[in-house]
C-alpha positions in Angstrom: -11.2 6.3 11.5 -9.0 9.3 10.4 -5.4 7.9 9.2 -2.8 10.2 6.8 -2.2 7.9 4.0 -0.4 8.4 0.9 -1.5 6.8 -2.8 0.3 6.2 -5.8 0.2 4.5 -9.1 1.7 4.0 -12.3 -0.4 4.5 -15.8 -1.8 1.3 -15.2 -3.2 2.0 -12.0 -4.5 5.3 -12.4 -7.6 4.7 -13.1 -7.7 2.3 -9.9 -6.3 4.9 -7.9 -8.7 7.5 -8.8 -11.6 5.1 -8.8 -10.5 4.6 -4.8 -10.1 8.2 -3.5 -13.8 8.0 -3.4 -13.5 5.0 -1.1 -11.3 6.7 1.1 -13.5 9.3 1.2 -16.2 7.3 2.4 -13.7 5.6 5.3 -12.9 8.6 6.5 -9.0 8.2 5.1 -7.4 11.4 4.3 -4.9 10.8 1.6 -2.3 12.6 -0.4 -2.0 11.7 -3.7 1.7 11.4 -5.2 0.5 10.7 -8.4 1.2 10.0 -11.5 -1.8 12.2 -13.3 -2.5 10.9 -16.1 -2.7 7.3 -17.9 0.5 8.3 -19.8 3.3 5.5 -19.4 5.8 6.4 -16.4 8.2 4.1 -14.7 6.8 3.1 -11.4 9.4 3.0 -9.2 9.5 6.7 -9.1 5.6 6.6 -7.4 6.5 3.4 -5.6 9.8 5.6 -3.8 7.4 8.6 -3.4 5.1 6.7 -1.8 7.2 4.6 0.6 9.6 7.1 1.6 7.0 9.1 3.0 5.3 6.1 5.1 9.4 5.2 5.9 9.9 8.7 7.2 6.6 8.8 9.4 5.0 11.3 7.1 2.0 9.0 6.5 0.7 6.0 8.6 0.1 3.7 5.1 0.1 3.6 1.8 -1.6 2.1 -1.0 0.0 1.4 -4.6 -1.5 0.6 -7.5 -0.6 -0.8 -10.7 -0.6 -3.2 -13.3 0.3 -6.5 -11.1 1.2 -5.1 -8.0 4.7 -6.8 -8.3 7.1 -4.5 -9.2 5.3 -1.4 -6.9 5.8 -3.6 -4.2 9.8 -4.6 -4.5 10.7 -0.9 -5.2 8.7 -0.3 -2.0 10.4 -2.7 0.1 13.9 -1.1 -1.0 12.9 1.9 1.5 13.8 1.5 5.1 10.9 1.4 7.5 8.5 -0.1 4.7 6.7 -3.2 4.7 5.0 -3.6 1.4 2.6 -6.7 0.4 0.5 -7.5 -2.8 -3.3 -7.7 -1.7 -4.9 -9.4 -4.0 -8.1 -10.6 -2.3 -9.4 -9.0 1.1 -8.0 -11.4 3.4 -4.6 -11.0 2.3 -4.6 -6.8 3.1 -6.0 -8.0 6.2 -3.6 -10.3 7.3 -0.9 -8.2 5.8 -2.0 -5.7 8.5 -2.9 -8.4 11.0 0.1 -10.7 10.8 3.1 -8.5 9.0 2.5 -5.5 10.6 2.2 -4.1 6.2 2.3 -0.6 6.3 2.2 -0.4 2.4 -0.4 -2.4 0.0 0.3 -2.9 -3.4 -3.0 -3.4 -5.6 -2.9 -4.9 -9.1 -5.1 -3.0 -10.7 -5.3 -4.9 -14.2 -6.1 -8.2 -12.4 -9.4 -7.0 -9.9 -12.7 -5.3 -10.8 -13.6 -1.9 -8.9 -15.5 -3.8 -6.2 -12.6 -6.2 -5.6 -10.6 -3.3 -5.2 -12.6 -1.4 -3.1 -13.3 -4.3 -1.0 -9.6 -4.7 -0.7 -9.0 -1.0 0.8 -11.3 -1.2 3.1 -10.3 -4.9 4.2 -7.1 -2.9 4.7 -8.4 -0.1 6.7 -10.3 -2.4 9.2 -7.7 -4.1 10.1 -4.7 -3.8 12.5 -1.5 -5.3 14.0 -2.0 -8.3 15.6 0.9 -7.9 17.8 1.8 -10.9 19.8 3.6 -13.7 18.1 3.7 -12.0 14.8 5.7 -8.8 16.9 8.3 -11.3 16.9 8.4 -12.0 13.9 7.9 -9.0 12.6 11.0 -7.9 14.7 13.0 -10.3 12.9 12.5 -8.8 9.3 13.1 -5.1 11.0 16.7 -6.6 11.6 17.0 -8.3 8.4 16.5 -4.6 7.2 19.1 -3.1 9.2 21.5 -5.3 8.0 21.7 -2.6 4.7 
């Protein structure tokens, strides 16, 4: 499974995020990281637009977020056009994320899971795809609510 990804977090994720490169490693993700690089307080929309204009360009397939609650990564996400951003706080919901929404962004709350509910999460995430079928309609529908910017 090689995908492009792109990661991000905020001080309150980085630990997460650096705890999960190893993860990625062991998927077989390739990832660029677009910080931040430290546990130093930054504002996380900045690594939220990073990350989501790059997956709204094409540059990466996906992304993955993290921070504190997930919440706030995942609006300033959703401001980009081409992004679909969703909080994954158990496996099943990055999998039906993928499955159902056609998610191309995960936002994990990093203060709220342990390591191996995070990791679990990613790779829940990773083995997963788009359903296609109904949900193409409906994920059609939200693509136009989006052009309506």
């Amino acid at each position: 499974m090689t995908k492009r990804v792109a990661i991000g977090a905020d001080h309150a994720g980085f630990e997460e995020k650096e705890k999960m490169k190893r993860v990625l490693e062991e998927l077989g993700v390739e990832y660029d990281d677009m910080g931040t690089a430290s546990g130093d307080s930054v504002d996380y929309p900045d690594f939220a637009r990073k990350v989501a204009e790059s997956v709204g360009s094409g540059e990466h397939e996906q992304g993955i977020l993290f921070c504190g609650s997930g919440t706030g990564m995942a609006i300033s996400a959703n401001k980009v056009k081409g992004v679909r951003a969703a909080v994954a706080w158990q496996p099943e919901i990055a999998r039906l994320a993928r499955q159902h929404n056609d998610a191309n962004i995960i936002a994990v709350p990093a203060r709220f899971l342990t390591d191996e509910e995070a990791a679990e999460i990613v790779k829940a995430w990773f083995e997963a795809d788009f359903d296609g079928g109904r949900h193409e309609r409906r994920v059609e529908k939200i693509i136009d609510i989006e052009n309506c910017r």
